[in-house]
PDB file of N, H, CA, C and O in Angstrom:
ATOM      1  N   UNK A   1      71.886 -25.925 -25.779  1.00  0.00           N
ATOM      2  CA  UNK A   1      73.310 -26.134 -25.929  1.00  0.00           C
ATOM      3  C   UNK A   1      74.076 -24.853 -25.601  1.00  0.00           C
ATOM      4  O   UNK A   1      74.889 -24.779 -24.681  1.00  0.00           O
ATOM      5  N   UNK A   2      73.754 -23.849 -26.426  1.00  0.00           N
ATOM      6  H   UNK A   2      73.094 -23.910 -27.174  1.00  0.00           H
ATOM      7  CA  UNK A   2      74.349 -22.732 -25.674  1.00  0.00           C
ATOM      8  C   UNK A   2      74.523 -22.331 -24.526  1.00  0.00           C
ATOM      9  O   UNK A   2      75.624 -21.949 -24.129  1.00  0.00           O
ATOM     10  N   UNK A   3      73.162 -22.356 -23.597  1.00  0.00           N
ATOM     11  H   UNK A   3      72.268 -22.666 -23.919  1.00  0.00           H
ATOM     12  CA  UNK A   3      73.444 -22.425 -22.133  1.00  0.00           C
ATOM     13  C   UNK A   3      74.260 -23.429 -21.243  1.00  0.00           C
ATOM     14  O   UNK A   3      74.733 -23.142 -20.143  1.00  0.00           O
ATOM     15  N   UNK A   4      74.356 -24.600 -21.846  1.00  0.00           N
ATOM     16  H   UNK A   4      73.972 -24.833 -22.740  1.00  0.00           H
ATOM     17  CA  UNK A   4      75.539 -25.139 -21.412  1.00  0.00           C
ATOM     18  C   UNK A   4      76.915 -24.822 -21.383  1.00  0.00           C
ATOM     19  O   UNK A   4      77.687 -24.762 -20.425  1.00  0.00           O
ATOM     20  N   UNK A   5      77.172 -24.547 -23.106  1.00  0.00           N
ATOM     21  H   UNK A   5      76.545 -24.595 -23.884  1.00  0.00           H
ATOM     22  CA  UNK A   5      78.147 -24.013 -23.230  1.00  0.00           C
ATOM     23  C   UNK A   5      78.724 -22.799 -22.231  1.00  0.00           C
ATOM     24  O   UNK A   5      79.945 -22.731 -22.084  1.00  0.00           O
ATOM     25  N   UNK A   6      78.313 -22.344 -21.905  1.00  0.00           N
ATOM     26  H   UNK A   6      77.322 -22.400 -22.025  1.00  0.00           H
ATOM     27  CA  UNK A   6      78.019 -20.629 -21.443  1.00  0.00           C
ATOM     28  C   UNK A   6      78.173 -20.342 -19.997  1.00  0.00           C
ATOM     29  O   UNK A   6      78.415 -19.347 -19.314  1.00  0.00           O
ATOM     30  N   UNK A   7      77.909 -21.758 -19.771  1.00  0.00           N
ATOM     31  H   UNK A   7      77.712 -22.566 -20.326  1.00  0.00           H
ATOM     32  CA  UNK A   7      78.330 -22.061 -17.785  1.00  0.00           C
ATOM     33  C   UNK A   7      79.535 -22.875 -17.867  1.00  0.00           C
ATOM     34  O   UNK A   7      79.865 -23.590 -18.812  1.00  0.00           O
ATOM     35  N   UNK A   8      80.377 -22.619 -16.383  1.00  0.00           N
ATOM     36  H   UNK A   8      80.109 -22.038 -15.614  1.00  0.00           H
ATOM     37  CA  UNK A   8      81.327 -23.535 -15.788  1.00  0.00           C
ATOM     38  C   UNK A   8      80.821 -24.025 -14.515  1.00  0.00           C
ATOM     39  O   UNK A   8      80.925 -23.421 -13.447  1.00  0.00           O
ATOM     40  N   UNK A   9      80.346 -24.996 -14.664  1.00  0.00           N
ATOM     41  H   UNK A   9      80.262 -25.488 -15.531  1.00  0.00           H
ATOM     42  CA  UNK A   9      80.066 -26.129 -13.600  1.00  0.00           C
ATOM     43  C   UNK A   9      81.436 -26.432 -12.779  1.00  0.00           C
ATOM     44  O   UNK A   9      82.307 -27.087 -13.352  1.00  0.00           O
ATOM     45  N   UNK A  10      81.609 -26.062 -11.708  1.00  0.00           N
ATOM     46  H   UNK A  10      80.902 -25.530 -11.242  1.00  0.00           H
ATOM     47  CA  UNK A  10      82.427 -26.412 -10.479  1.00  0.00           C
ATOM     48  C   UNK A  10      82.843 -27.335  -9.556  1.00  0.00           C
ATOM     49  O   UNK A  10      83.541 -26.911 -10.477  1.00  0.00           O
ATOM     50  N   UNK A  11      83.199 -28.214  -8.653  1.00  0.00           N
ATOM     51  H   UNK A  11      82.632 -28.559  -7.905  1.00  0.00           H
ATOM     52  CA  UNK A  11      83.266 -28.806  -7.620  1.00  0.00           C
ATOM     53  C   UNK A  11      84.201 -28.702  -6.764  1.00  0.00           C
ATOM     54  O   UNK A  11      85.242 -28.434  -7.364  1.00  0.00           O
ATOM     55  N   UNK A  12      84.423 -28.808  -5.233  1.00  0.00           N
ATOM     56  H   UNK A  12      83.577 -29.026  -4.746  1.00  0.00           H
ATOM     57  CA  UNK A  12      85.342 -28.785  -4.715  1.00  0.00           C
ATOM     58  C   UNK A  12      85.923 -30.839  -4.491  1.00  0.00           C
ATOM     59  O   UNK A  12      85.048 -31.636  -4.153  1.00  0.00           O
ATOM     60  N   UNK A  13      87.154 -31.264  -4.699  1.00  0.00           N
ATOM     61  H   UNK A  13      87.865 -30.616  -4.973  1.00  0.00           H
ATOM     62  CA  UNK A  13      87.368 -32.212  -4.716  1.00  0.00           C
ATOM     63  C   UNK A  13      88.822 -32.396  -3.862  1.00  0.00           C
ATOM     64  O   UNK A  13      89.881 -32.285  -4.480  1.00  0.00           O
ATOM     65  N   UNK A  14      88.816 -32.705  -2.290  1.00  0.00           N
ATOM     66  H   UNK A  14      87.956 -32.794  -1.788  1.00  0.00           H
ATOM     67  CA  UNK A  14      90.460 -33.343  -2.110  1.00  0.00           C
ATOM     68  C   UNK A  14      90.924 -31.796  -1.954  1.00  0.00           C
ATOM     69  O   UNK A  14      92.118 -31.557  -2.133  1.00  0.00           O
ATOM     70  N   UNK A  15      90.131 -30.837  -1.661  1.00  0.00           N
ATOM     71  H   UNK A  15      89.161 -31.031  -1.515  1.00  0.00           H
ATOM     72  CA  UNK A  15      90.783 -29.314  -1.114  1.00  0.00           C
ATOM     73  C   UNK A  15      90.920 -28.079  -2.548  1.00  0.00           C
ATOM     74  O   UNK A  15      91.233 -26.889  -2.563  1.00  0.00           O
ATOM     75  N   UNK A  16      90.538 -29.008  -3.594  1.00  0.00           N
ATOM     76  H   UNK A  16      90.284 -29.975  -3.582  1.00  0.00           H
ATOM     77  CA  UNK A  16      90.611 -28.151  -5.105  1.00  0.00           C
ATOM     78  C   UNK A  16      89.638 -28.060  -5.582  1.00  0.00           C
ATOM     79  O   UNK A  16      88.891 -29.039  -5.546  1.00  0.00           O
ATOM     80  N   UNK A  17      89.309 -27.117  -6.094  1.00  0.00           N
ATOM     81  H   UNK A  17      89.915 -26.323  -6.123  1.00  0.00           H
ATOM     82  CA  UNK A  17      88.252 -26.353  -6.859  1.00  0.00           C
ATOM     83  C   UNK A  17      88.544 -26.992  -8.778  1.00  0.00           C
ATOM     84  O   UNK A  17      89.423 -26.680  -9.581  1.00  0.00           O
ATOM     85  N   UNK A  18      87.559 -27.791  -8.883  1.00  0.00           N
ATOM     86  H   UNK A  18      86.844 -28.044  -8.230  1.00  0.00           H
ATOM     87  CA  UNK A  18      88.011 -28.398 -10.038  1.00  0.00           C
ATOM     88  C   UNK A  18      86.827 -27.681 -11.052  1.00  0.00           C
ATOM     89  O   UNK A  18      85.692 -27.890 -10.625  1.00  0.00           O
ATOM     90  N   UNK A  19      86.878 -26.908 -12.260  1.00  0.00           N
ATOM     91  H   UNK A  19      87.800 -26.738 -12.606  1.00  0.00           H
ATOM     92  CA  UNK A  19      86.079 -26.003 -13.208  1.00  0.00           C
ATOM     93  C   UNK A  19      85.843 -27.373 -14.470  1.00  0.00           C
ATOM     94  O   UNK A  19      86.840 -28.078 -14.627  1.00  0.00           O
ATOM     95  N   UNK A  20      84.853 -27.655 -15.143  1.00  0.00           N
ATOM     96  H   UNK A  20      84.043 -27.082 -15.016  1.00  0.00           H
ATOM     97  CA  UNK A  20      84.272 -28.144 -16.283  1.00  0.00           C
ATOM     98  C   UNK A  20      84.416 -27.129 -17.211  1.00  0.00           C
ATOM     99  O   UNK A  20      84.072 -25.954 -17.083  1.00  0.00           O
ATOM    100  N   UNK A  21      84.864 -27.579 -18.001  1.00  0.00           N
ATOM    101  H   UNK A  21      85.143 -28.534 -18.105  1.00  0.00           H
ATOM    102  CA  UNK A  21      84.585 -26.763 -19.955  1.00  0.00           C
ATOM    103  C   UNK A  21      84.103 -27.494 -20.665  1.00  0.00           C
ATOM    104  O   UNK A  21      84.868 -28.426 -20.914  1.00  0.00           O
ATOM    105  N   UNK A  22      82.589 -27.599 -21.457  1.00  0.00           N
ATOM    106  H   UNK A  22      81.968 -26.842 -21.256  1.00  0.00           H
ATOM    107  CA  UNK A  22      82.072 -27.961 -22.004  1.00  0.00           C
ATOM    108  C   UNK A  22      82.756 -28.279 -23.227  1.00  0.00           C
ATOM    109  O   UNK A  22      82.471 -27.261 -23.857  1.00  0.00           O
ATOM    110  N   UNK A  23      83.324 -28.838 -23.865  1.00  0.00           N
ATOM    111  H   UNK A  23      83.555 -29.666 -23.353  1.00  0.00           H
ATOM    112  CA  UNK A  23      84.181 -28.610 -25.558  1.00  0.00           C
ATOM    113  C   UNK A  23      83.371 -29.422 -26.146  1.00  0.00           C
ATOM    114  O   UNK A  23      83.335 -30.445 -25.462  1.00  0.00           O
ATOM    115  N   UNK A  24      82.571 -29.533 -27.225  1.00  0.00           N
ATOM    116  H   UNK A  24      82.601 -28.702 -27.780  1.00  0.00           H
ATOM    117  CA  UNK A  24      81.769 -30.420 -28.165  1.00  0.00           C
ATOM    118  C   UNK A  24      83.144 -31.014 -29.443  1.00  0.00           C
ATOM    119  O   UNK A  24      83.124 -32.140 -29.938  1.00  0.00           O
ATOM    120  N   UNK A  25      84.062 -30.112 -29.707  1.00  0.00           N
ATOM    121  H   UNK A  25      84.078 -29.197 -29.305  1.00  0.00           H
ATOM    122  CA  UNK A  25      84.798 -30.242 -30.430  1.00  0.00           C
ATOM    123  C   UNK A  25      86.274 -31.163 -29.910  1.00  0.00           C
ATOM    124  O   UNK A  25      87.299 -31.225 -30.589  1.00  0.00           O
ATOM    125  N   UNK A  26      86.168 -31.524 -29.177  1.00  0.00           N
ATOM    126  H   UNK A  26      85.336 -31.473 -28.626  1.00  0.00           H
ATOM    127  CA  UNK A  26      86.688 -32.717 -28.100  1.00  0.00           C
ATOM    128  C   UNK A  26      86.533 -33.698 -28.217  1.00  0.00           C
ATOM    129  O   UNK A  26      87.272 -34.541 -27.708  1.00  0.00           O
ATOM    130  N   UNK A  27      85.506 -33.976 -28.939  1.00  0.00           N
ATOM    131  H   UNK A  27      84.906 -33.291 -29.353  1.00  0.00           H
ATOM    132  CA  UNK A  27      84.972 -35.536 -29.094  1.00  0.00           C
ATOM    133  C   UNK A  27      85.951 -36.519 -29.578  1.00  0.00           C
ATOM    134  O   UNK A  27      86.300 -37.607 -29.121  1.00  0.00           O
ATOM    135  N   UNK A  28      86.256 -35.945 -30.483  1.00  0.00           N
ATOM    136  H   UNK A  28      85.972 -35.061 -30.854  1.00  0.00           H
ATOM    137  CA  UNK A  28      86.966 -36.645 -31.625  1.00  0.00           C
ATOM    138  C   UNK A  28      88.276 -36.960 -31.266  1.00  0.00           C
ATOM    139  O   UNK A  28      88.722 -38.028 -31.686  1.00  0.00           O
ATOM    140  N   UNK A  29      89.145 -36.087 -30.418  1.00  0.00           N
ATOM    141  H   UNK A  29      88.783 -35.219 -30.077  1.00  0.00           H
ATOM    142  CA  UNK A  29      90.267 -36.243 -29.337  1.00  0.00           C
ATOM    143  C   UNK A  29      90.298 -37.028 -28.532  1.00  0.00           C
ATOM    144  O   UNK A  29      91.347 -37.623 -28.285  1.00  0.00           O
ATOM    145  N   UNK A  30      88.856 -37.337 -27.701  1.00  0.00           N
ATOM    146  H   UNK A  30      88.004 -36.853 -27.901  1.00  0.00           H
ATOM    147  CA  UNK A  30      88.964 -38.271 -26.446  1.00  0.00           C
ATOM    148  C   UNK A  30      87.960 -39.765 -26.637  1.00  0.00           C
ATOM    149  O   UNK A  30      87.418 -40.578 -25.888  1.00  0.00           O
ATOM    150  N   UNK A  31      88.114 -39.526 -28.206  1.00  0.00           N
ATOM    151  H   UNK A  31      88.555 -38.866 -28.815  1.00  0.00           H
ATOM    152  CA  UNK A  31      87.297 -40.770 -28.295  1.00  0.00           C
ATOM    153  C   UNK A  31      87.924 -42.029 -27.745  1.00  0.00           C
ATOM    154  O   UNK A  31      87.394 -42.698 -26.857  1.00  0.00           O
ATOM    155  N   UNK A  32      89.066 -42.317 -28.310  1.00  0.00           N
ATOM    156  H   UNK A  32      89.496 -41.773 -29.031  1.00  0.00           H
ATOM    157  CA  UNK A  32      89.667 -43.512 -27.692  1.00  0.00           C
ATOM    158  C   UNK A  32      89.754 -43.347 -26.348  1.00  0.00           C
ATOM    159  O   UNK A  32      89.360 -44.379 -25.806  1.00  0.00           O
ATOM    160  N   UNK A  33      90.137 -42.404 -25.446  1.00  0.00           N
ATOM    161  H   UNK A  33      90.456 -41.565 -25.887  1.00  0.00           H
ATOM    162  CA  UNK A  33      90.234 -42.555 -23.984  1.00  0.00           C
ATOM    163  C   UNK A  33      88.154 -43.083 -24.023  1.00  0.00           C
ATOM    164  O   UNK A  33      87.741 -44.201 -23.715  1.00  0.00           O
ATOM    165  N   UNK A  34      87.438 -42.130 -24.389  1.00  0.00           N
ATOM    166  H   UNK A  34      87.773 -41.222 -24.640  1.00  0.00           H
ATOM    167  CA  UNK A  34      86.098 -42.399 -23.646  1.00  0.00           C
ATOM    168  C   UNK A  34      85.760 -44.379 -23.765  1.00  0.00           C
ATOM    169  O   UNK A  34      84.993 -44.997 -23.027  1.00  0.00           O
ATOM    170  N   UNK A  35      86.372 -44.812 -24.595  1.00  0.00           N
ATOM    171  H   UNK A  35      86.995 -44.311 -25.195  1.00  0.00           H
ATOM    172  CA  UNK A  35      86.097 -45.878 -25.228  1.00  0.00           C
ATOM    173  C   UNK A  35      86.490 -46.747 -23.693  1.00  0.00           C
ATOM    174  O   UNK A  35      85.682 -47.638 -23.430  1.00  0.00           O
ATOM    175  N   UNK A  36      87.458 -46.590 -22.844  1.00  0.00           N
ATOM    176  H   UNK A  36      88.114 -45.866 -23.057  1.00  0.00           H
ATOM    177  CA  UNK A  36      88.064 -47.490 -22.157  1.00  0.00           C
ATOM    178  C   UNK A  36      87.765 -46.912 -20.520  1.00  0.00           C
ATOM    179  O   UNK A  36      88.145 -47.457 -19.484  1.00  0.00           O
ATOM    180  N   UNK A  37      86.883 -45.508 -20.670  1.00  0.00           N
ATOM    181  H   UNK A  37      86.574 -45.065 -21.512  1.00  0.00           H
ATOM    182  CA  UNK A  37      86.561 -45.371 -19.402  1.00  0.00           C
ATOM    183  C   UNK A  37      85.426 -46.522 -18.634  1.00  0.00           C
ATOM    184  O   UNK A  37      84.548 -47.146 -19.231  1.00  0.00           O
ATOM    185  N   UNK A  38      85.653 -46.568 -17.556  1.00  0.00           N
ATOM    186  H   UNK A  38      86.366 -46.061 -17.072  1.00  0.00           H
ATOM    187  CA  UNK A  38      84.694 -47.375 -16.980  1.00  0.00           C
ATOM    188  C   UNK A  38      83.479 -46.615 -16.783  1.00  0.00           C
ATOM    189  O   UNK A  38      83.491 -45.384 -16.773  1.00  0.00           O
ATOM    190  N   UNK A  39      82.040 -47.562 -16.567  1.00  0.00           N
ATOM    191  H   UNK A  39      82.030 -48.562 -16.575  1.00  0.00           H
ATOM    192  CA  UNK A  39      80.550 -47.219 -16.725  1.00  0.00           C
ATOM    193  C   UNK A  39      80.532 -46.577 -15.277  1.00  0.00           C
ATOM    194  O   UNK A  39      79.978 -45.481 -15.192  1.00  0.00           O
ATOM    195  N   UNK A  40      80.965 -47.022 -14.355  1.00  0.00           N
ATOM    196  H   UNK A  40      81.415 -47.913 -14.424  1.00  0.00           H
ATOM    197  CA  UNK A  40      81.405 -46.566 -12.821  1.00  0.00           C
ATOM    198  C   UNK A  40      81.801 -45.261 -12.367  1.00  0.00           C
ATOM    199  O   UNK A  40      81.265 -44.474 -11.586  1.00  0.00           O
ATOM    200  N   UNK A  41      83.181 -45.199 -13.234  1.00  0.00           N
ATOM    201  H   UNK A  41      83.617 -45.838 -13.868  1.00  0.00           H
ATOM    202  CA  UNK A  41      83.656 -43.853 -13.013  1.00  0.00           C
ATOM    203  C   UNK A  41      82.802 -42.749 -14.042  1.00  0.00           C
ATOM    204  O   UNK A  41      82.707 -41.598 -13.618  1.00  0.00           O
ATOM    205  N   UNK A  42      82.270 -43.024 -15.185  1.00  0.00           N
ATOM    206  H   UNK A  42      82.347 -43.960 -15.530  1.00  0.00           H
ATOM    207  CA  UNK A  42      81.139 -42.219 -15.611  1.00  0.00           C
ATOM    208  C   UNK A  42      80.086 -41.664 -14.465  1.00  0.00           C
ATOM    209  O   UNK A  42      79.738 -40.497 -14.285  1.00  0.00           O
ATOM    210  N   UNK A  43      79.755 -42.634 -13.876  1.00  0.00           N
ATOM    211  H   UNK A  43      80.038 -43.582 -14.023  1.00  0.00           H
ATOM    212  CA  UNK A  43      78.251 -42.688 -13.001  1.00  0.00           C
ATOM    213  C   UNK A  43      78.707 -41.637 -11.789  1.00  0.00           C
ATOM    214  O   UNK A  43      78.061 -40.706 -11.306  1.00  0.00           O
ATOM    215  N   UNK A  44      80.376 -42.229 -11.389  1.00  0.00           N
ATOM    216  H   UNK A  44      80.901 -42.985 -11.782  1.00  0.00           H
ATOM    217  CA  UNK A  44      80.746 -41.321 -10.427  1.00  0.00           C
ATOM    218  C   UNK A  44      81.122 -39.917 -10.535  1.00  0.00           C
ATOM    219  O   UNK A  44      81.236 -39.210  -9.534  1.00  0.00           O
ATOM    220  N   UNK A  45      81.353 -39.419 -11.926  1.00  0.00           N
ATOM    221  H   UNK A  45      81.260 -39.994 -12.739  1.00  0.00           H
ATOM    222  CA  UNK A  45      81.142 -38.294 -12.137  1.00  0.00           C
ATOM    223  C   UNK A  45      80.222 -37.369 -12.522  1.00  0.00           C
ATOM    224  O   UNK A  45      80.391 -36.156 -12.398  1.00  0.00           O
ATOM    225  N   UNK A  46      79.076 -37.982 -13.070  1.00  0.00           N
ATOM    226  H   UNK A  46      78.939 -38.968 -13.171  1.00  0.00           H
ATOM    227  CA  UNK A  46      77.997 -37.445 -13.471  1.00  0.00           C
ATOM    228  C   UNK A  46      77.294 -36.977 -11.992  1.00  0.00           C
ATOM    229  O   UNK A  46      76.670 -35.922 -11.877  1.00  0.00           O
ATOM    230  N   UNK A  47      77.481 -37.852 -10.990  1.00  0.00           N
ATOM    231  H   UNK A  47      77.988 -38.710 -11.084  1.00  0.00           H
ATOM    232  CA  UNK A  47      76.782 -37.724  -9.193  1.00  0.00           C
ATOM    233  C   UNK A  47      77.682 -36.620  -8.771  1.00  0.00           C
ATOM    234  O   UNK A  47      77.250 -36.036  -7.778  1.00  0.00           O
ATOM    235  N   UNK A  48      78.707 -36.204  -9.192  1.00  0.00           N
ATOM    236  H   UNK A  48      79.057 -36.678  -9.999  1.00  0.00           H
ATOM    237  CA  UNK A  48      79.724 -35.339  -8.371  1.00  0.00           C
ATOM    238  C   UNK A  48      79.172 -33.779  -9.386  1.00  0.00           C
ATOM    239  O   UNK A  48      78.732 -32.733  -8.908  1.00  0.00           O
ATOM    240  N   UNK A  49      79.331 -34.020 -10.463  1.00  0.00           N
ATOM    241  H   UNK A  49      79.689 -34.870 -10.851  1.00  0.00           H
ATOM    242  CA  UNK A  49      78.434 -32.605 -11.006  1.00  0.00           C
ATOM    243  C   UNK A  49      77.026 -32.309 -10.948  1.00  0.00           C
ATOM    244  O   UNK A  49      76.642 -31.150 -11.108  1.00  0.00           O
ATOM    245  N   UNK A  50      76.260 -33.210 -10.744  1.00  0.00           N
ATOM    246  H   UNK A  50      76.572 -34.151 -10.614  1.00  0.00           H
ATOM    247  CA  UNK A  50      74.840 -33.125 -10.334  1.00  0.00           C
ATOM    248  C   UNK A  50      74.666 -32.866  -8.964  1.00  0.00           C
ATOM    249  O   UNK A  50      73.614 -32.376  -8.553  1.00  0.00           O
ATOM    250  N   UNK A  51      75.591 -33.148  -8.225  1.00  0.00           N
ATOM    251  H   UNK A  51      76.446 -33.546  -8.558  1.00  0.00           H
ATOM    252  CA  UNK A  51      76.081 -32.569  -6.843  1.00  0.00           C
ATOM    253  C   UNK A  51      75.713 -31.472  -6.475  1.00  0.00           C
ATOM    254  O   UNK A  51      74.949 -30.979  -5.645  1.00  0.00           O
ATOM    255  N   UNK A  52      76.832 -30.987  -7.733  1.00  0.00           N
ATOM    256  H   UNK A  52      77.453 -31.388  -8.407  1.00  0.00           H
ATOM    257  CA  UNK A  52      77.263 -29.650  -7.923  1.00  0.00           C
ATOM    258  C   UNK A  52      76.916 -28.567  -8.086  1.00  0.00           C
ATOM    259  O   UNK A  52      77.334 -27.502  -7.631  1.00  0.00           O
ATOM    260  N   UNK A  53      75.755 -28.921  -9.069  1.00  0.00           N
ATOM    261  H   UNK A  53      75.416 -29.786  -9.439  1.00  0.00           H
ATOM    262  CA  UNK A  53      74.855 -28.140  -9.866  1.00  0.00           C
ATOM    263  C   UNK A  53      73.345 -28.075  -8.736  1.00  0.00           C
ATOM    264  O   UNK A  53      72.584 -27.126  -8.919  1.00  0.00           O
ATOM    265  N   UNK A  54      73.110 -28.768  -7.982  1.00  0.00           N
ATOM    266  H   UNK A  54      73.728 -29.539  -7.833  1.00  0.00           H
ATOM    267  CA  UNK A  54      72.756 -28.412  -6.481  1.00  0.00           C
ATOM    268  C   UNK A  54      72.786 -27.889  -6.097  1.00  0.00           C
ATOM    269  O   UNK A  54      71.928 -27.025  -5.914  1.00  0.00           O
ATOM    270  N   UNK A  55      74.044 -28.015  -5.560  1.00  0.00           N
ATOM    271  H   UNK A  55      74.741 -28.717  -5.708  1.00  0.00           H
ATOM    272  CA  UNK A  55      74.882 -26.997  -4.340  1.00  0.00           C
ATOM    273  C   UNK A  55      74.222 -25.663  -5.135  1.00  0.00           C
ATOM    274  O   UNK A  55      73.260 -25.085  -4.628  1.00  0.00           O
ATOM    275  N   UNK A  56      74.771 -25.236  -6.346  1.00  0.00           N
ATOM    276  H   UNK A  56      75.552 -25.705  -6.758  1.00  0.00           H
ATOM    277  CA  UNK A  56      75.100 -23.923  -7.056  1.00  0.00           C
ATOM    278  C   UNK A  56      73.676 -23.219  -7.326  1.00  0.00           C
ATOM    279  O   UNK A  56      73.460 -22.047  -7.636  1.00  0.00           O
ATOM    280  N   UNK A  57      72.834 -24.198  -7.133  1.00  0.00           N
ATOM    281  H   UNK A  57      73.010 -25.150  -6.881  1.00  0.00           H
ATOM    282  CA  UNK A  57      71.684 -23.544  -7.513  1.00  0.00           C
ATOM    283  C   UNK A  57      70.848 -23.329  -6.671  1.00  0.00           C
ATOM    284  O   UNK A  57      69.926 -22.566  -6.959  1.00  0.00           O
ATOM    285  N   UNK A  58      70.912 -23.942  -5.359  1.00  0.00           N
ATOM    286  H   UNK A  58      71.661 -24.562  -5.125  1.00  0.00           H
ATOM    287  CA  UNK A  58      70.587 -23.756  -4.080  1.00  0.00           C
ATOM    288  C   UNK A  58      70.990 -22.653  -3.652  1.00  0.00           C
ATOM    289  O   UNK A  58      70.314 -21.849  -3.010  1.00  0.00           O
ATOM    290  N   UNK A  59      72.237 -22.527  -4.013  1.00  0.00           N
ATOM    291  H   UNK A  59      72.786 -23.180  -4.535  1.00  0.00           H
ATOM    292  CA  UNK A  59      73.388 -21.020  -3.658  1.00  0.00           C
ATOM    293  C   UNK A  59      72.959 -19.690  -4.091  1.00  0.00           C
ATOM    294  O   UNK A  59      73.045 -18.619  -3.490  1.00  0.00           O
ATOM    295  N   UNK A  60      72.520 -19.935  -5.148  1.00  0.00           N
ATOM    296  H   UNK A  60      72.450 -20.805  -5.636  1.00  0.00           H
ATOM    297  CA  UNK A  60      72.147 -18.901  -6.388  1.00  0.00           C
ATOM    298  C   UNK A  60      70.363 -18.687  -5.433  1.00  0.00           C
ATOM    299  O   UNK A  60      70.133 -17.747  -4.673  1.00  0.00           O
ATOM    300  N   UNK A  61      69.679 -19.451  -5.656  1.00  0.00           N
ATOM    301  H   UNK A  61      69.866 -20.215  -6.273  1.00  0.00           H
ATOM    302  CA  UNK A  61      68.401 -19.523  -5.501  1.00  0.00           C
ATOM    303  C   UNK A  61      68.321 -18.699  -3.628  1.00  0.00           C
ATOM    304  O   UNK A  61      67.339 -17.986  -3.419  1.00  0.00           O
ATOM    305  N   UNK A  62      69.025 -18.820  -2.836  1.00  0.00           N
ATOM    306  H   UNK A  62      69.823 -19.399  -3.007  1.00  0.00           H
ATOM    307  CA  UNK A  62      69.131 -18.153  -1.514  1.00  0.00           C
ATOM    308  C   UNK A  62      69.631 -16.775  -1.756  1.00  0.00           C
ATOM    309  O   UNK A  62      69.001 -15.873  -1.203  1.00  0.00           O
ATOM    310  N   UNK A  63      70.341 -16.555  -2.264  1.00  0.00           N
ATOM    311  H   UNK A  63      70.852 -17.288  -2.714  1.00  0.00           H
ATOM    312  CA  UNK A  63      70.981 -15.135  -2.575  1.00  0.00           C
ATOM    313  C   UNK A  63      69.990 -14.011  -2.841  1.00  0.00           C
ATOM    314  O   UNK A  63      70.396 -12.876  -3.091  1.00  0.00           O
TER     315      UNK A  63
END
């Protein structure tokens, strides 16, 4: 968990550089939104940071 915490996972999206913040303490804020997200747009974001985390480690790993 800490090492999660501890990274910002990235993507470029539509010409923008979009940054992740892990917040555990969030939950409780976005519960009702998470409740009404679609299983789809979950799936489609989880593929766009696993993407990501690719790219970055491919990046890292050549360097």
């Amino acid at each position: 968990m800490d090492a999660l915490l501890g990274c910002s996972p990235a993507t470029h999206r539509e010409g923008h550089l979009l940054a992740y913040a892990f917040r555990p303490d969030w939950e409780g804020q976005l519960g009702k939104v998470i409740a009404h997200v679609s299983g789809a747009a979950v799936a489609d974001f989880a593929r766009v940071l696993s993407a990501s985390a690719t790219l970055a480690a491919s990046t890292y790993l050549q360097a």
